[in-house]
C-alpha positions in Angstrom: 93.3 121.9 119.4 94.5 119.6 116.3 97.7 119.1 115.8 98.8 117.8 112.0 102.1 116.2 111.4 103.6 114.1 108.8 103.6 110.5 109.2 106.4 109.3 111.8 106.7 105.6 112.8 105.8 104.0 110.1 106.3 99.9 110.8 105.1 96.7 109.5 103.8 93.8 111.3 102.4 90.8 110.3 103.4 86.8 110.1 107.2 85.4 110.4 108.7 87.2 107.1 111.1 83.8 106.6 110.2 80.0 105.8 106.9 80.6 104.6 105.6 77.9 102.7 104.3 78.1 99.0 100.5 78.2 98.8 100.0 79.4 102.0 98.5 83.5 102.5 100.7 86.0 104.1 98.8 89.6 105.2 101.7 92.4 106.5 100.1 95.4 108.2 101.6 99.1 107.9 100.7 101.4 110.4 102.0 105.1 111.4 101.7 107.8 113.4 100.2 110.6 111.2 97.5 113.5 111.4 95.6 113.6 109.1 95.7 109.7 108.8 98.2 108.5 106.1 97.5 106.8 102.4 100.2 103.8 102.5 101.5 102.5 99.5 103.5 99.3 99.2 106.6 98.8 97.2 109.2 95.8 96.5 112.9 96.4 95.7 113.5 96.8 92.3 110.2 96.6 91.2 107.5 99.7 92.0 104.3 99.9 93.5 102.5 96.5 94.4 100.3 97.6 96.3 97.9 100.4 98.3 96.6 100.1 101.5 97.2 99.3 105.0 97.7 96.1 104.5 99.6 93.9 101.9 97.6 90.5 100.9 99.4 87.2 99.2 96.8 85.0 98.5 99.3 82.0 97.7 102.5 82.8 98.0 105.7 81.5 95.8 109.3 81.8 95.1 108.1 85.5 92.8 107.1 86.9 96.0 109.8 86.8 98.0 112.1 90.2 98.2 111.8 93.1 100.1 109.3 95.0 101.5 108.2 98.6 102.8 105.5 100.6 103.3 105.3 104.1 102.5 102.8 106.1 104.7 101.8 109.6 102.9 99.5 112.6 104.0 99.0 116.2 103.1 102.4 117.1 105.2 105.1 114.4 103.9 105.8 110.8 103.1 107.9 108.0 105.3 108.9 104.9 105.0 109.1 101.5 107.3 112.6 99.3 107.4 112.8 96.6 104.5 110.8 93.5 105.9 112.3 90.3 103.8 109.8 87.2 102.4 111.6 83.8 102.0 110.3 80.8 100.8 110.7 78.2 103.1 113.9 76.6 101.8 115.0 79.1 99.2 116.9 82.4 100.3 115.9 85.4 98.4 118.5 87.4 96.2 116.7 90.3 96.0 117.5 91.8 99.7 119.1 95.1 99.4 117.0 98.4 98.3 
């Protein structure tokens, strides 16, 4: 028997989200619980889309990508999204914290 439901669960994990210093790489990981597996797609407050995929790549992170974070995980059945996760520079608080 195969059950399909919509995603449910949906969280990010990854490195410490604050004091990250510039130039360095920072990967975040969405996953969920979903049948048929989930398309994620990830999004920064008061932007849109940056990105697709499970996971969300910086290659050398600055003071433009700090914000907020989620992922949204989507299948056939319906769409859900992970709590905010917030980047700081290391030394710099981000303004941009509220969705």
């Amino acid at each position: 028997m195969n059950v399909e439901y919509s995603p449910k669960n949906v969280v990010i994990t990854g490195q410490p989200t604050t004091g990250i210093e510039e130039g360095t790489s920072v990967t975040l990981k969405c996953t969920a619980w979903a049948n048929p597996p989930s398309n994620y797609t990830w999004m920064k407050a008061n932007t849109s889309q940056v990105d697709t995929g499970d996971q969300l790549h910086i290659r050398e992170f600055n003071e433009s990508h700090a914000g907020s974070y989620y992922c949204k995980a989507t299948n056939i059945l319906g769409t859900a999204k992970s709590a905010v996760v917030t980047l700081n520079v290391q030394g710099f608080l981000s303004s941009d914290s509220a969705i």
